[in-house]
MDTraj code that builds the backbone (N, CA, C; nanometers):
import mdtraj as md
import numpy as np

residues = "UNK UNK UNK UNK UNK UNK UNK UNK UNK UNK UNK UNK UNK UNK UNK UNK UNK UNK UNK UNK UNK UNK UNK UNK UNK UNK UNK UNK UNK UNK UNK UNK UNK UNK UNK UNK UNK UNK UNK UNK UNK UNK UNK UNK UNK UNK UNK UNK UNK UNK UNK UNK UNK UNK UNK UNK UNK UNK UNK UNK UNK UNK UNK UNK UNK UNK UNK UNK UNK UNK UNK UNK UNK UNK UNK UNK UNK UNK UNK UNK UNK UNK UNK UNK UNK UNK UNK UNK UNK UNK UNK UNK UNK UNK UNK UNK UNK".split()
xyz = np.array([
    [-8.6345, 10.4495, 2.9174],
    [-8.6491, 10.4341, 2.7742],
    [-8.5112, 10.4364, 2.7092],
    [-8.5015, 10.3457, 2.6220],
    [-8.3790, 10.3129, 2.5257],
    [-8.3706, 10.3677, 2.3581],
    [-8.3121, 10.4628, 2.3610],
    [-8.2462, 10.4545, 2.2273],
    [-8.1623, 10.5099, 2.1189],
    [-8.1412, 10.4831, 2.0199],
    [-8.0225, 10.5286, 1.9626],
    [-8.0742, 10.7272, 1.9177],
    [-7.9911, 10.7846, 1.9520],
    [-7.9636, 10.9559, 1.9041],
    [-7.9068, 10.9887, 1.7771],
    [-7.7819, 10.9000, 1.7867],
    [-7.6778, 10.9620, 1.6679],
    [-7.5659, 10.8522, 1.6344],
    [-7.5499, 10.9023, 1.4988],
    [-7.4577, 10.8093, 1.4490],
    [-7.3389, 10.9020, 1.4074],
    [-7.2163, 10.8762, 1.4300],
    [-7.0565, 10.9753, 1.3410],
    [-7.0296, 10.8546, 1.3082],
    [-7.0150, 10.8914, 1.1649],
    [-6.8942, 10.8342, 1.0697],
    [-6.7571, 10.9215, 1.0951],
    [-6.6464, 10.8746, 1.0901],
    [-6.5109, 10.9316, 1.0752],
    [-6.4368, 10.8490, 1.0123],
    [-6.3576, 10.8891, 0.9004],
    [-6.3131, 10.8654, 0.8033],
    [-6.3369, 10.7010, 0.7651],
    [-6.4514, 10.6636, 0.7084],
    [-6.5171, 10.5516, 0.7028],
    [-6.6254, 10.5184, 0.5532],
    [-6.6872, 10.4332, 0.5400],
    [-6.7352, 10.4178, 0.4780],
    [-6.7251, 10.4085, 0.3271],
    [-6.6285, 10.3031, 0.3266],
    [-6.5184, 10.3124, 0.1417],
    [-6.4562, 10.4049, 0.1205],
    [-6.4050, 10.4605, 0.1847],
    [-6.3015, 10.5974, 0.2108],
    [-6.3873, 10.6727, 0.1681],
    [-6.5528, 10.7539, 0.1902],
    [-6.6420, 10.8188, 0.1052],
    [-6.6567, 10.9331, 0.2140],
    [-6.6514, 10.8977, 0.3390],
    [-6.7017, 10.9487, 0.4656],
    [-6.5773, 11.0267, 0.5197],
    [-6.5286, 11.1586, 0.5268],
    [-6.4603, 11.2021, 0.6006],
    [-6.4969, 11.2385, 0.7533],
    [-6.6104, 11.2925, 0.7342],
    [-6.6661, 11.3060, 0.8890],
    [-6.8589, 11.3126, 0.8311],
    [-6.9495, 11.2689, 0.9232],
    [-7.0520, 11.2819, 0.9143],
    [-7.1705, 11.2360, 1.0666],
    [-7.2395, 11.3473, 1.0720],
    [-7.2929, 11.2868, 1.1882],
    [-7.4627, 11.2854, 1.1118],
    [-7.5410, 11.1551, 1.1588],
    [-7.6669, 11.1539, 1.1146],
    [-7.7501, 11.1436, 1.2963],
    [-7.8368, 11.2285, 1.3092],
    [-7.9155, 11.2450, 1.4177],
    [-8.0259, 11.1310, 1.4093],
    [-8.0462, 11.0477, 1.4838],
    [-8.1611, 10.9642, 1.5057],
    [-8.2635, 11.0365, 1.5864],
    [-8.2900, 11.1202, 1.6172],
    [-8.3517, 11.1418, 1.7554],
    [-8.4992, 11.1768, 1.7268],
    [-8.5675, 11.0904, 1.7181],
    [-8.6767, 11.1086, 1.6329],
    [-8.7434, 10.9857, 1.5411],
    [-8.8470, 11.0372, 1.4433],
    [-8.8913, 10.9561, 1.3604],
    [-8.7765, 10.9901, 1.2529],
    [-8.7396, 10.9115, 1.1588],
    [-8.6583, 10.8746, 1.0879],
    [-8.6846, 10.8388, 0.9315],
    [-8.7008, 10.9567, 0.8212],
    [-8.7433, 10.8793, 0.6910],
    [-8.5928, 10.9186, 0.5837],
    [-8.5360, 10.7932, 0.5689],
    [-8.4630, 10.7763, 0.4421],
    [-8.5254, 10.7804, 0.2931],
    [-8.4531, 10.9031, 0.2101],
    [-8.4895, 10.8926, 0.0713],
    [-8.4067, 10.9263, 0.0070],
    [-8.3714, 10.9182, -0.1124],
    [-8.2233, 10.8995, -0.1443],
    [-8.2400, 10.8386, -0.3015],
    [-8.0853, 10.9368, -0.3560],
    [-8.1173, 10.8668, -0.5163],
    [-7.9806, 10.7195, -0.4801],
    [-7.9759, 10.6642, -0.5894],
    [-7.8962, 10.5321, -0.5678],
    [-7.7180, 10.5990, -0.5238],
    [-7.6899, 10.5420, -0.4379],
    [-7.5473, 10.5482, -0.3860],
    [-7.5417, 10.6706, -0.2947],
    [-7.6492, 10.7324, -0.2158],
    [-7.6338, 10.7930, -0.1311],
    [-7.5819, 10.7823, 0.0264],
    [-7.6145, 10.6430, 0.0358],
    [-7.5469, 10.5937, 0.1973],
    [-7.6796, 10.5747, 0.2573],
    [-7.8071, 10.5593, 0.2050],
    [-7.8980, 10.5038, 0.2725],
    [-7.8634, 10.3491, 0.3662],
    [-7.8228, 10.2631, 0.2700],
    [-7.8103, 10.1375, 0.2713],
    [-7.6920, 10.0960, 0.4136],
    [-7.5967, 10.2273, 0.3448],
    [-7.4466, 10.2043, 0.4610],
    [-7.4811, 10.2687, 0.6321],
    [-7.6349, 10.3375, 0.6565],
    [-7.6964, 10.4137, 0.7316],
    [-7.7525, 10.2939, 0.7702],
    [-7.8412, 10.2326, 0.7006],
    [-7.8982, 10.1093, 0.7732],
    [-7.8425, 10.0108, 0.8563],
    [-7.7393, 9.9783, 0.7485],
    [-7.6336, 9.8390, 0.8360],
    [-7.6073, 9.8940, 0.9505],
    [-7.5483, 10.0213, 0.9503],
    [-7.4992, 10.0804, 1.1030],
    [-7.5730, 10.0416, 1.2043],
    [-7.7013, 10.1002, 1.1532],
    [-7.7839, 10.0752, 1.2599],
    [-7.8166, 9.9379, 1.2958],
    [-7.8353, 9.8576, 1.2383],
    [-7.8671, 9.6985, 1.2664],
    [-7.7513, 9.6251, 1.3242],
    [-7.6298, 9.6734, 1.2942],
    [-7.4797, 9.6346, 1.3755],
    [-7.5223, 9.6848, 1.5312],
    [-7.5359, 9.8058, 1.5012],
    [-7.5782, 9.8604, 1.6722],
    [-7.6556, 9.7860, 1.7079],
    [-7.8023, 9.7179, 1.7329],
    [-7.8555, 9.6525, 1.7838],
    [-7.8373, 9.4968, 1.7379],
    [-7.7641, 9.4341, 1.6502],
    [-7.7683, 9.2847, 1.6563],
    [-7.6138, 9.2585, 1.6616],
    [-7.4849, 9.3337, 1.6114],
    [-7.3843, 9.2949, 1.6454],
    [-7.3266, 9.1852, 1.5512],
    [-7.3632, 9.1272, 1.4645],
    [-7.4023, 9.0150, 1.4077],
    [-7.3320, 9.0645, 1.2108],
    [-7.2321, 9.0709, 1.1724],
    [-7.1645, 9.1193, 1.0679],
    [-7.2133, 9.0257, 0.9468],
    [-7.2300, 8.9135, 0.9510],
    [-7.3087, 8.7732, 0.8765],
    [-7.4188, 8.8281, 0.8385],
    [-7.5117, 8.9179, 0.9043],
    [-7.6911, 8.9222, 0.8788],
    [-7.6935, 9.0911, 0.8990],
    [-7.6386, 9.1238, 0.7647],
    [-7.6423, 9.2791, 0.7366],
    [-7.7075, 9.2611, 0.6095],
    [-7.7339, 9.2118, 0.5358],
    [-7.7569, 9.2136, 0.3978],
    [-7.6569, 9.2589, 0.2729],
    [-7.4653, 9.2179, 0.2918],
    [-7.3803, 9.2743, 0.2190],
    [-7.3896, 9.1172, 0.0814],
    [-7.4034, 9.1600, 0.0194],
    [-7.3574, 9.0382, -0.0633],
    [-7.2601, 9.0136, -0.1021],
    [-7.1840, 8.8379, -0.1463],
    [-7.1132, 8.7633, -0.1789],
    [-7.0397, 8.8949, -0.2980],
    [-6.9527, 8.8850, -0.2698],
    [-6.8389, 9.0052, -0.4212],
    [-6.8445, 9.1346, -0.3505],
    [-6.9031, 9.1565, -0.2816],
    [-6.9036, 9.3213, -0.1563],
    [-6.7952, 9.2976, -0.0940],
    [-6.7044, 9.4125, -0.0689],
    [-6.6841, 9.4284, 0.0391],
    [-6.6827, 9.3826, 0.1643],
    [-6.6406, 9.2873, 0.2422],
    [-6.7155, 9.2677, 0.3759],
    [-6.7316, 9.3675, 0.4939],
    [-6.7624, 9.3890, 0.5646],
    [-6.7974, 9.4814, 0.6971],
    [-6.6878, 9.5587, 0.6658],
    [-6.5951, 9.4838, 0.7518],
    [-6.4567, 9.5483, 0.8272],
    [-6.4087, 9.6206, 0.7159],
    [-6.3836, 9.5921, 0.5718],
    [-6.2823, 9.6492, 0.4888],
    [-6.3644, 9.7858, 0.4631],
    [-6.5199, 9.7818, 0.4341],
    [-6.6007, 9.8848, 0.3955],
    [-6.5880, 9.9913, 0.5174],
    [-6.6642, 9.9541, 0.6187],
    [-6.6345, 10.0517, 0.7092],
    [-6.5016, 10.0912, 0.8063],
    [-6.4272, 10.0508, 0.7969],
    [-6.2954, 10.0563, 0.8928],
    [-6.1749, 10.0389, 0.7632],
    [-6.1750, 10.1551, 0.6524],
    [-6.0411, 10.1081, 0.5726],
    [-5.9256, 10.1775, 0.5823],
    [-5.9062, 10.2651, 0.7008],
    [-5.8548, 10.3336, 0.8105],
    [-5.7972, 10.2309, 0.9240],
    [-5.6496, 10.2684, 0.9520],
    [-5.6520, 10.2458, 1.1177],
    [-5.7483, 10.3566, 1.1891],
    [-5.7623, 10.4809, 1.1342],
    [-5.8372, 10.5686, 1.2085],
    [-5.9918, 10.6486, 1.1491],
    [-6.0603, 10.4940, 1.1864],
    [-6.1734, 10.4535, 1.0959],
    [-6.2752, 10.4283, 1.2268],
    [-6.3463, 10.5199, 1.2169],
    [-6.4825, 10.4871, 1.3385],
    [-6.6052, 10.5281, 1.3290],
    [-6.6476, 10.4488, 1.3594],
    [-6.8252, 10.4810, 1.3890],
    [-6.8594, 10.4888, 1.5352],
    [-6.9190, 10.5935, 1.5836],
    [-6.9556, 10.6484, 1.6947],
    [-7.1268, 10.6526, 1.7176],
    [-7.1356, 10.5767, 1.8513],
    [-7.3206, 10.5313, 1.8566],
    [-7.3489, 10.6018, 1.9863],
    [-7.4039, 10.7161, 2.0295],
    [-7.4704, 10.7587, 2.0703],
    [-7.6122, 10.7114, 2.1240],
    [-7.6254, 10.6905, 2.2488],
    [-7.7400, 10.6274, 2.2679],
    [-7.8377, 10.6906, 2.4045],
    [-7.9185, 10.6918, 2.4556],
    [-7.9952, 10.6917, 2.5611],
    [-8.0483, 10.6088, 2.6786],
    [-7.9957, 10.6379, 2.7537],
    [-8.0938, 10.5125, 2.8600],
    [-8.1415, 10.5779, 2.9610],
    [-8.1964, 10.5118, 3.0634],
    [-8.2856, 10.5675, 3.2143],
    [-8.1281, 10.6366, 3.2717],
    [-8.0495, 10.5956, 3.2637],
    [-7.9794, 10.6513, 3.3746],
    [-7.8733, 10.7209, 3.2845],
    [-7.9028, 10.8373, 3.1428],
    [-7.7980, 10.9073, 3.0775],
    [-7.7890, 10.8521, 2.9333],
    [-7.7026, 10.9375, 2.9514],
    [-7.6544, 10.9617, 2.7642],
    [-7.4990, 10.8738, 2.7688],
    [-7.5193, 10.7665, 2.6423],
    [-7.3447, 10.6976, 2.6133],
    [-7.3244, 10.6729, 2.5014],
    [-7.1634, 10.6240, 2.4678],
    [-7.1212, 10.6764, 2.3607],
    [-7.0475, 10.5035, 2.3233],
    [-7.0900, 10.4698, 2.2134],
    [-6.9891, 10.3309, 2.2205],
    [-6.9290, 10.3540, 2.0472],
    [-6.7938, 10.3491, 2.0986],
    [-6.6982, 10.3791, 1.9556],
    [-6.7164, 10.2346, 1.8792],
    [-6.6641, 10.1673, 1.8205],
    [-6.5991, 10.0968, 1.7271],
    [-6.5335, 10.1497, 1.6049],
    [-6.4162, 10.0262, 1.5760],
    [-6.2797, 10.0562, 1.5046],
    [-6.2617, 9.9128, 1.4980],
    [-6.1784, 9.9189, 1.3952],
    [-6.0844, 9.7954, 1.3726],
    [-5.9980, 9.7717, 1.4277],
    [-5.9412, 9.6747, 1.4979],
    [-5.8164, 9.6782, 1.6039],
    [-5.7665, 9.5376, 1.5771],
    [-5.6553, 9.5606, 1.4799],
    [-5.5669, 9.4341, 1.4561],
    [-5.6728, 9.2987, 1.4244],
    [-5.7504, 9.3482, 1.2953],
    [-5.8089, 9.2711, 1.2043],
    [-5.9723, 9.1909, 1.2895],
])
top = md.Topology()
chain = top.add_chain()
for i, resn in enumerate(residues, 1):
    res = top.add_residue(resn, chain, resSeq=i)
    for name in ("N", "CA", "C"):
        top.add_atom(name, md.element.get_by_symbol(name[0]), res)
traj = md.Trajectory(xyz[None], top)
């Protein structure tokens, strides 16, 4: 069985995020008044499984990906995951644009 545990922000997320870890491990309900990081919680997660920066739902005058989450050289999101054979960890960062 496959799946995501945990998410760390480090110093990320429109410079808003100094450190934050959100636990997946489980059923999962987001509620939230406006500008809480629901939205910036979601994309994460849909980057983790589609990879795909085009089909996040950021709109035209946003921010794009990279500048929002990575406005740091030492800017990462950390994905925690599960599989049959253990527990892994896949970083991403910005690395020379």
């Amino acid at each position: 069985m496959r799946f995501l545990n945990k998410i760390v922000f480090i110093n990320t997320a429109d410079k808003s995020l100094r450190y934050a870890e959100v636990n997946l491990d489980g059923n999962v309900h987001f509620i939230g008044t406006q500008g809480v990081g629901k939205s910036t919680l979601l994309r994460t997660i849909l980057f983790f499984y589609n990879a795909d920066k085009q089909k996040l739902g950021i709109k035209a005058g946003q921010k794009n990906y990279d500048e929002y989450y990575f406005p740091y050289q030492n800017s990462y999101i950390v994905y925690e995951f599960q599989t049959d054979s253990g527990e892994f960890c896949v970083l991403t960062f910005n690395s020379q644009g």
